[in-house]
matplotlib code that plots the C-alpha trace (Angstrom):
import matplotlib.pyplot as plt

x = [7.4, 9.4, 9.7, 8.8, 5.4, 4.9, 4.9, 2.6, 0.3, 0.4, 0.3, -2.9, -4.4, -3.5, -3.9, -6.2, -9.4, -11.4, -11.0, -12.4, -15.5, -16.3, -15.2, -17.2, -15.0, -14.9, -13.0, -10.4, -11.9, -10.9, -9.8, -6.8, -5.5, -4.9, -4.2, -5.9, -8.1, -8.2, -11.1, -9.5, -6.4, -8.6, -10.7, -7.2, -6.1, -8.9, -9.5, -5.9, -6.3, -9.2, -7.4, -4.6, -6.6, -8.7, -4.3, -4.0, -0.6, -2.1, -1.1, -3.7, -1.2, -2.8, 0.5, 2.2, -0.8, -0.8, 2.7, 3.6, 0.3, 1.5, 5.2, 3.6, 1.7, 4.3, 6.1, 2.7, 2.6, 6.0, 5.7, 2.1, 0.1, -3.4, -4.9, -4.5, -6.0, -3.2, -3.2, -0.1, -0.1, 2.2, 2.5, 4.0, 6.5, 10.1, 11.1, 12.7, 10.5, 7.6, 5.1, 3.2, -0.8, -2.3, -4.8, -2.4, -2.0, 1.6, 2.3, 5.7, 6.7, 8.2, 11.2, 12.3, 11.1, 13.5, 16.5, 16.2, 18.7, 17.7, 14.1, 15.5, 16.1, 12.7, 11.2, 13.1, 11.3, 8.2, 9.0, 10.2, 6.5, 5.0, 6.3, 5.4, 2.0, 2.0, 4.1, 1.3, 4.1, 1.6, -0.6, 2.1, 3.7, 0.2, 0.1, 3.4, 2.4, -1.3, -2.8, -5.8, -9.3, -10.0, -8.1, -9.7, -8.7, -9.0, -6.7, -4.1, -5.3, -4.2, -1.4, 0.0, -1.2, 0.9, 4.0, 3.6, 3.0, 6.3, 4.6, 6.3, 8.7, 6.6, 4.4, 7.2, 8.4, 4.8, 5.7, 8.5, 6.5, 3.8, 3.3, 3.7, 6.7, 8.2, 6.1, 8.2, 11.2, 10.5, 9.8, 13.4, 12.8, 11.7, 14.9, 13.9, 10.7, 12.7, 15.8, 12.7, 11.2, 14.7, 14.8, 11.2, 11.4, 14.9, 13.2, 10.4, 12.5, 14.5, 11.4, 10.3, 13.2, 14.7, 18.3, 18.5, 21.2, 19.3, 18.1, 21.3, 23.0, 20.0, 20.3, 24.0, 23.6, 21.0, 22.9, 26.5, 24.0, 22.6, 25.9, 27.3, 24.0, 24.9, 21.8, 19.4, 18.8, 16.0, 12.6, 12.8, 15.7, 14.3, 10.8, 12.8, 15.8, 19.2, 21.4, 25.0, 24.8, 21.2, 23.1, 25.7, 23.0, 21.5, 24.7, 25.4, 22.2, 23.7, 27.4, 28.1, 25.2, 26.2, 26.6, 23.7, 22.7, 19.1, 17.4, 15.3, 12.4, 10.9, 8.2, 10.5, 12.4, 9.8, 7.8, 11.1, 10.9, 7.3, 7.8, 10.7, 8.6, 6.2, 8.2, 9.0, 7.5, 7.3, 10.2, 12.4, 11.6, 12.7, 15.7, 17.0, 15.9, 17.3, 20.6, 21.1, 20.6, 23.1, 25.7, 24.7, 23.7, 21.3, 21.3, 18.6, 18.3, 14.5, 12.5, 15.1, 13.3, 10.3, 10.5, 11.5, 8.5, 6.6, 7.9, 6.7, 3.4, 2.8, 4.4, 1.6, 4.3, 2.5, 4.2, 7.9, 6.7, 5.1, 8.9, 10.9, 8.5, 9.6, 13.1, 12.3, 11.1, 14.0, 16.2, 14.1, 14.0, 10.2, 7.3, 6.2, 2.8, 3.8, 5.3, 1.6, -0.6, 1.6, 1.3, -2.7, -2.2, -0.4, -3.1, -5.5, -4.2, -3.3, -7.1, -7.1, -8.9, -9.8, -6.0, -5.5, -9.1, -6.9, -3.7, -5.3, -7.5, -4.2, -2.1, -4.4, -4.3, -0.9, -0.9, -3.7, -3.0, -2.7, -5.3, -4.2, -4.4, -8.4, -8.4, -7.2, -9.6, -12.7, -11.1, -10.5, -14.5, -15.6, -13.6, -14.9, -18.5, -18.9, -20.9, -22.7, -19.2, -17.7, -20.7, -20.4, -16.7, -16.3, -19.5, -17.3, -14.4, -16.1, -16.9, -13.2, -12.2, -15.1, -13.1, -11.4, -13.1, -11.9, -13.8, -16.9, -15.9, -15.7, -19.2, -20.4, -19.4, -20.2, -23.8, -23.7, -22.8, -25.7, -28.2, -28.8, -28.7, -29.9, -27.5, -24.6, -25.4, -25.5, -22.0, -20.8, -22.0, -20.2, -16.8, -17.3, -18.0, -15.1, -12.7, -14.8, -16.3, -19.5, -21.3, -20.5, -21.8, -24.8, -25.5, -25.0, -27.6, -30.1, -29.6, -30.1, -33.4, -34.4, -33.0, -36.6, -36.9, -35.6, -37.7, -39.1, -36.2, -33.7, -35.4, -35.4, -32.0, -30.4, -32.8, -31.4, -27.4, -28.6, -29.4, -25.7, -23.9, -25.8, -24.8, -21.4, -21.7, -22.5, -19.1, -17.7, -20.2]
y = [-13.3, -12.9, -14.2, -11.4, -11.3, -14.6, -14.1, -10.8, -12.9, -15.4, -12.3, -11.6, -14.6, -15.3, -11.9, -9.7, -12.0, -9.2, -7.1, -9.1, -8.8, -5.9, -7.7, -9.8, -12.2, -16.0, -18.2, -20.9, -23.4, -26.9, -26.1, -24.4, -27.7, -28.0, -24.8, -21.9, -22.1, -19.7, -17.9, -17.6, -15.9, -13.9, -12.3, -12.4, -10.1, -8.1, -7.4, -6.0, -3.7, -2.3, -1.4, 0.4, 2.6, 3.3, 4.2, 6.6, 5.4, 4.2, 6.3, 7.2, 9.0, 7.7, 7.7, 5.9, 3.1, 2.7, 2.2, 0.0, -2.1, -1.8, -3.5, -6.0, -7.0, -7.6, -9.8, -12.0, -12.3, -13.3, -15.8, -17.2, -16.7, -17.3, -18.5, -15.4, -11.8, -9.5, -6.2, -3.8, -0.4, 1.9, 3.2, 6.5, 5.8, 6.7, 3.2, 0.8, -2.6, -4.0, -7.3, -9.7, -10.2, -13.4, -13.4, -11.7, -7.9, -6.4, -3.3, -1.6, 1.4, 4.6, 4.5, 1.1, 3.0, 5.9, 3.2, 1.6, 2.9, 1.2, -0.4, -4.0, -3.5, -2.2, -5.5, -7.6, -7.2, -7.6, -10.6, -11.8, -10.7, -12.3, -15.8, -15.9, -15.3, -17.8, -20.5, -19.7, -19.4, -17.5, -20.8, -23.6, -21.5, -21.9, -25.3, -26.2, -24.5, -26.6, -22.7, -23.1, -23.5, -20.4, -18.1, -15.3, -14.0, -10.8, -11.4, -12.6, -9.1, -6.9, -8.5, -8.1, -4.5, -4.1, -5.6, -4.0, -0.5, -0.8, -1.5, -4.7, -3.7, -2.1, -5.1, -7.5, -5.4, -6.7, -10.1, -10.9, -12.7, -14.3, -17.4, -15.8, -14.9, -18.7, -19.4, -17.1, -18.7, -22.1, -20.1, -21.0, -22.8, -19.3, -18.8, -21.7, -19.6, -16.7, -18.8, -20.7, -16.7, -15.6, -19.0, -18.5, -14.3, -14.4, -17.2, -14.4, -11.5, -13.4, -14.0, -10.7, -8.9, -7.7, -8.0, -11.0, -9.8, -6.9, -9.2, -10.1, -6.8, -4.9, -7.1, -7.0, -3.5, -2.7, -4.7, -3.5, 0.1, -1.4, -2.2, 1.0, 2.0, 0.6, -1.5, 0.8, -2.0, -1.6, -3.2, -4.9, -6.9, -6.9, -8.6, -10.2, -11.8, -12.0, -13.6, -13.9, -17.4, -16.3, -13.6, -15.8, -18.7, -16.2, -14.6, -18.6, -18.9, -16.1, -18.6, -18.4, -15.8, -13.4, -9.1, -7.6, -3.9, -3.2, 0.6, 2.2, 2.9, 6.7, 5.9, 4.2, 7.2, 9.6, 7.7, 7.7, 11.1, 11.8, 9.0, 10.7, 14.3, 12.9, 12.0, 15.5, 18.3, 21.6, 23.2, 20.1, 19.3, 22.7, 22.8, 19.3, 20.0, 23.5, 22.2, 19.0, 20.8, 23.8, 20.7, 19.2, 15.1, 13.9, 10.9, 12.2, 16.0, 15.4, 14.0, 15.9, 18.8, 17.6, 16.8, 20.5, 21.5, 19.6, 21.0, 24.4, 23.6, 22.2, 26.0, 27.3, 29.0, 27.5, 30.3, 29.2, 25.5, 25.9, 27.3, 24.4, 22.2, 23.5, 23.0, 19.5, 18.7, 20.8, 18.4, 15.3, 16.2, 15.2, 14.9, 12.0, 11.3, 12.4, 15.5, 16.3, 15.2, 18.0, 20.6, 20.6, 19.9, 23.7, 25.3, 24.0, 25.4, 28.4, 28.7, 28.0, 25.0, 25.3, 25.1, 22.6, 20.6, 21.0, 19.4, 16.3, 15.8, 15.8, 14.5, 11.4, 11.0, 10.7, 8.3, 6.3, 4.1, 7.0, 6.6, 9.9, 11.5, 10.6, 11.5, 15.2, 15.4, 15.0, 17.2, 19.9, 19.4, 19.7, 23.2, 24.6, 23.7, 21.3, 19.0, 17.5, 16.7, 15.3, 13.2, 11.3, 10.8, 9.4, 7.0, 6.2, 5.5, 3.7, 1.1, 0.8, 0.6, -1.1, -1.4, 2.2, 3.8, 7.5, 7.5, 6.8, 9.3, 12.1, 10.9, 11.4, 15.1, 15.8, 14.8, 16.4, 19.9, 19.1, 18.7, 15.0, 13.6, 10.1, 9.6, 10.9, 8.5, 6.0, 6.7, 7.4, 4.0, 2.6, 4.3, 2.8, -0.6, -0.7, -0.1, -3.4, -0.5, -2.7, -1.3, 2.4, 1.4, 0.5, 3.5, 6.0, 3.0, 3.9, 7.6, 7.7, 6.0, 8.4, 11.6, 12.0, 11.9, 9.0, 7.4, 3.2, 2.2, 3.9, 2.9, -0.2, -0.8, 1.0, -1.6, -4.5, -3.2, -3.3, -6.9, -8.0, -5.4, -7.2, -10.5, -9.4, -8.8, -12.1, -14.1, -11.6, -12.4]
z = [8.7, 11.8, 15.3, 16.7, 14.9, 15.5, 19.1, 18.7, 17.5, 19.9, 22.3, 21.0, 20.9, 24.5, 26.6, 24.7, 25.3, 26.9, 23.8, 21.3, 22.9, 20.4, 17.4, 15.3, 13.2, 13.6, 16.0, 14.3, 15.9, 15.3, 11.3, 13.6, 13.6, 10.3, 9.1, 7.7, 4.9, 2.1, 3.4, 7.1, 5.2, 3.4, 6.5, 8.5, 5.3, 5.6, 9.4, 9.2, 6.4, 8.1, 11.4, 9.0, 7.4, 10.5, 11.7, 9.2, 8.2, 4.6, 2.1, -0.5, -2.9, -6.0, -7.9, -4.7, -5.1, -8.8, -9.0, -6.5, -8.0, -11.1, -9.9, -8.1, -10.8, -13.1, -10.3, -9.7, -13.3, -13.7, -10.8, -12.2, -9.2, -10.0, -6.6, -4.8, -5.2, -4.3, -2.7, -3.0, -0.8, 0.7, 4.3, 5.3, 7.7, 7.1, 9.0, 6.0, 6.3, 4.2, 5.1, 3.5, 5.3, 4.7, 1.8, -0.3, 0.8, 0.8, 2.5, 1.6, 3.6, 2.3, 4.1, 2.5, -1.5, -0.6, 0.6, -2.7, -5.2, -8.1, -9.1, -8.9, -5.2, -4.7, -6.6, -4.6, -1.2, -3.4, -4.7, -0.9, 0.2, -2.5, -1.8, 1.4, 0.6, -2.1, 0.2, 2.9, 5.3, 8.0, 7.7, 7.8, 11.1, 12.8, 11.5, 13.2, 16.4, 16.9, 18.1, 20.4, 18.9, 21.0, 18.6, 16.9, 13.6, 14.9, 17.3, 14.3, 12.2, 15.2, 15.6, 12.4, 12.6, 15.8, 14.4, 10.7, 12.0, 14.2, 17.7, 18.0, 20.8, 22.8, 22.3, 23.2, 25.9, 27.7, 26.7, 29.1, 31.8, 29.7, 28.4, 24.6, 25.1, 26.1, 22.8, 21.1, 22.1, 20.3, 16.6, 16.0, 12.6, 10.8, 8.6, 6.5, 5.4, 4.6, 2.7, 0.8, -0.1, -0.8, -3.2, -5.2, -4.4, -6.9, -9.6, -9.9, -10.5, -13.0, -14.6, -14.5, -15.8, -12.8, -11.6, -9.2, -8.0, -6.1, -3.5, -1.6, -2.6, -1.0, 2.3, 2.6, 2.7, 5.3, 7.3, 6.8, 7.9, 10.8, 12.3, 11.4, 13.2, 16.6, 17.0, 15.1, 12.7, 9.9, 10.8, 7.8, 8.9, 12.4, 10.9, 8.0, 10.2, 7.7, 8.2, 6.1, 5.2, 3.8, 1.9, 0.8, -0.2, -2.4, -3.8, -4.4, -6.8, -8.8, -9.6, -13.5, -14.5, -16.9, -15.6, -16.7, -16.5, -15.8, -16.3, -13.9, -15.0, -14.9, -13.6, -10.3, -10.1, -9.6, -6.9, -5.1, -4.5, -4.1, -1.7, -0.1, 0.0, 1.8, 4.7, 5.0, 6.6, 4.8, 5.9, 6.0, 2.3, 1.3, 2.7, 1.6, -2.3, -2.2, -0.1, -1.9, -6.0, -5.0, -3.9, -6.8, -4.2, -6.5, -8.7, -10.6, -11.7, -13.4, -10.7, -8.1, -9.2, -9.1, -5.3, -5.1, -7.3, -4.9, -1.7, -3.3, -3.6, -0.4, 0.9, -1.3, -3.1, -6.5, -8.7, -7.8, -8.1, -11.7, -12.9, -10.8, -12.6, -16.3, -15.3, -14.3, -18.0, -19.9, -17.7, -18.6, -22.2, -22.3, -19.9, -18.0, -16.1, -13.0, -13.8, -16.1, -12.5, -10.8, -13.7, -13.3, -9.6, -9.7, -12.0, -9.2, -6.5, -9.0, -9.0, -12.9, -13.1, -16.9, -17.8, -15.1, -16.8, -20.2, -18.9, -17.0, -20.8, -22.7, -20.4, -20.3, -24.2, -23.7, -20.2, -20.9, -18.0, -15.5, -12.8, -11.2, -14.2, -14.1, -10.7, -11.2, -14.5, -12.5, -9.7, -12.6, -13.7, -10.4, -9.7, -12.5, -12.1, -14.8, -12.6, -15.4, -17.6, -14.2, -13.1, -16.5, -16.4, -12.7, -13.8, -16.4, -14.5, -11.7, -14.5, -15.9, -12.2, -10.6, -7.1, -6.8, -3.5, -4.7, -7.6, -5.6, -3.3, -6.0, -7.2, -3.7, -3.9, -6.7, -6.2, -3.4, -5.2, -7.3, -4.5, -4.6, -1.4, -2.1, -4.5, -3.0, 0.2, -2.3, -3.3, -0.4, 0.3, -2.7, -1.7, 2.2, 0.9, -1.5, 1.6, 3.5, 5.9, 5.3, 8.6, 7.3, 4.1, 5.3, 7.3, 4.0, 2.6, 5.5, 5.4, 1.6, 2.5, 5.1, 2.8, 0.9, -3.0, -5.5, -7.7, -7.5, -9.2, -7.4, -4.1, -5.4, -6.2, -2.7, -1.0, -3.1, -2.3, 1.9, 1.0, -0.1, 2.2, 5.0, 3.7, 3.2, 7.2, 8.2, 7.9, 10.3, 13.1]

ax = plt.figure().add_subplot(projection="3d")
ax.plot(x, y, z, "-o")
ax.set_aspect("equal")
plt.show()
């Protein structure tokens, strides 16, 4: 949490009255003077998480998503957070920063996954998120500042949007006369929230198996960067304020440990570069693979060539990426998931969707706990007609993943190729609810209704889903 946010908030909550007109979320009221409560957070949390995937800048990479919940989990479990339901996702955006939300959702951009050089680094800022989630710093700041009853929580959620998504200095630049900005100017006490997640953030990567000394290593280097930068500092140390005697209080924690060398994982270095490739445009991303393997600039030859695999998809080039992909697993040695999700991803778009339906069956024998994998096997039963065989695999995996919205989204079309419109508003209603699009959900709810057909029981059970989608409504007016 930053000054700068801090003061967007405020912003919000002081100038932007005419535009919460349209929004129907809850004033603070008088609980503002004592902080926020769990369910506050958690609407807070959610109200900004709908206005960045309204953005766009969400990424929906499924193998972006899984891992980055997949680290974060290990961290919460290492830390033993039980009170709050975390939410870990990545944003496209080259820009090298990640937040914490309150009510537990931690966005982490691309540009800070590609900065990283090794997995403990990555983990670090995780762990830093994650405290201040768990330390309810957002809460105990509004606490400290006795906000007016009058703020909104939407005001707070677009905010944050504003300041995560790199608006802040725009916002702050109409902020000069106001009376937010003379509130900004008494957030001094900040750093003690950040040197207490530095503190707790370290504990939990010890605990999790991480190299502790990632955390001040990482920092000391974006900021030897962002004075080589002249001023260009990273939003993460713009939002994240650090300072050397932070740097040297952690580097103190680490006095009389022992050197220890920590692997990367694979799984680590190939979301690095699918994180990296999707910064790129086309051309851009063919030129730095080609330019950077001839001068041999990679750490990493296996998932280097992966990025250039995937470069050559994306330039509908599928032949030349299928052979760059080969090369990537002779220099590996053996496969990984990743590299198996591209391989049917190719024989897709190679327009050979029974070998592509055979690698995405095998390849989830193998990677069990692939959800991309599932993705691309339904995709795969879908291209080649096998509506039936995809309809009971996505049911399937709706119930081992009861909150994934993609999987109800591939049920949607898929009923839809098989001519049932009620149910594929129904699941269409399903995928809109599962991204707290309630309203939207309701509408698909209405129009299955109104489509014709469905038998009393199905009738039945979309009238009894309007019921608790409505009542999922009514905390936001």
């Amino acid at each position: 949490m930053s000054r700068r946010l801090l003061a967007l908030i405020l912003a919000a909550s002081l100038i932007s009255a005419p535009l919460q007109a349209d929004v129907q979320l809850p004033n603070l009221g008088e609980s503002s003077q004592e902080g926020l409560s769990p369910l506050q957070e958690r609407q807070i949390g959610e109200s900004a998480m709908r206005e960045l995937r309204r953005s766009g800048a969400m990424s929906e990479d499924p193998e972006l998503v899984a891992y980055l919940r997949q680290l974060g989990g290990r961290l919460l479990d290492a830390s033993g957070e039980t009170g709050v339901q975390f939410v870990f996702f990545p944003m496209l955006d080259r820009s090298i920063n990640a937040f914490a939300i309150p009510g537990g959702l931690v966005g982490v951009h691309t540009g800070l996954i590609v900065l990283a050089q090794h997995e403990s680094e990555l983990a670090s800022v995780l762990s830093h998120e994650i405290a201040h989630v768990t330390q309810h710093h957002f809460a105990r700041l509004l606490e400290g500042q006795k906000m007016a009853p009058w703020v909104t929580l939407a005001a707070l959620g677009l905010a944050i949007v504003a300041a995560s998504a790199g608006k802040g200095d725009v916002a702050m630049a109409g902020l000069m006369g106001s009376q937010a900005y003379m509130i900004q100017r008494q957030l001094d006490y900040t750093y003690m929230f950040e040197q207490e997640a530095d503190r707790i953030g370290m504990q939990t990567l010890q605990k999790a198996g991480f190299d502790q000394a990632a955390m001040p290593t990482f920092f000391d280097r974006m900021q030897k960067n962002s004075r080589l930068g002249e001023g260009n500092a990273p939003e993460f140390l713009r939002t994240h304020p650090v300072t050397y005697k932070r740097i040297s209080d952690a580097q103190a924690r680490l006095k009389d440990k022992p050197y220890q060398q920590f692997k990367d994982s694979l799984d680590f270095l190939f979301v690095r570069e699918k994180a990296r490739f999707l910064q790129m445009d086309e051309q851009d991303a063919l030129e730095y693979y080609r330019k950077t393997l001839s001068e041999k600039k990679y750490g990493h030859l296996p998932s280097h060539l992966y990025g250039l695999a995937l470069a050559q998809l994306r330039a509908f080039d599928a032949d030349a990426a299928w052979a760059t992909l080969q090369q990537s697993k002779q220099a590996l040695g053996k496969t990984h998931s990743s590299l198996e999700y591209l391989a049917g991803s190719i024989r897709l778009a190679q327009k050979r969707p029974s070998d592509a339906l055979q690698i995405f069956k095998e390849a989830s024998k193998r990677f069990p706990a692939s959800r991309a994998l599932v993705y691309g096997e339904i995709d795969a039963l879908i291209a080649n007609q096998q509506l039936s065989e995809a309809l009971a695999s996505a049911q399937y995996a709706s119930e081992l993943y009861p909150s994934d919205a993609y999987i109800w989204q591939r049920i949607s079309k898929i009923q839809n190729a098989r001519g049932d419109a009620v149910r594929q508003h129904q699941a269409q209603a399903e995928y809109y609810s599962r991204l707290g699009e309630y309203t939207a959900a309701i509408e698909q709810l209405q129009q299955a209704q109104n489509a014709g057909g469905g038998d009393f029981y199905l009738l039945s059970a979309i009238e009894a889903r309007l019921k608790e989608l409505k009542q999922e409504l009514i905390p936001l007016k």
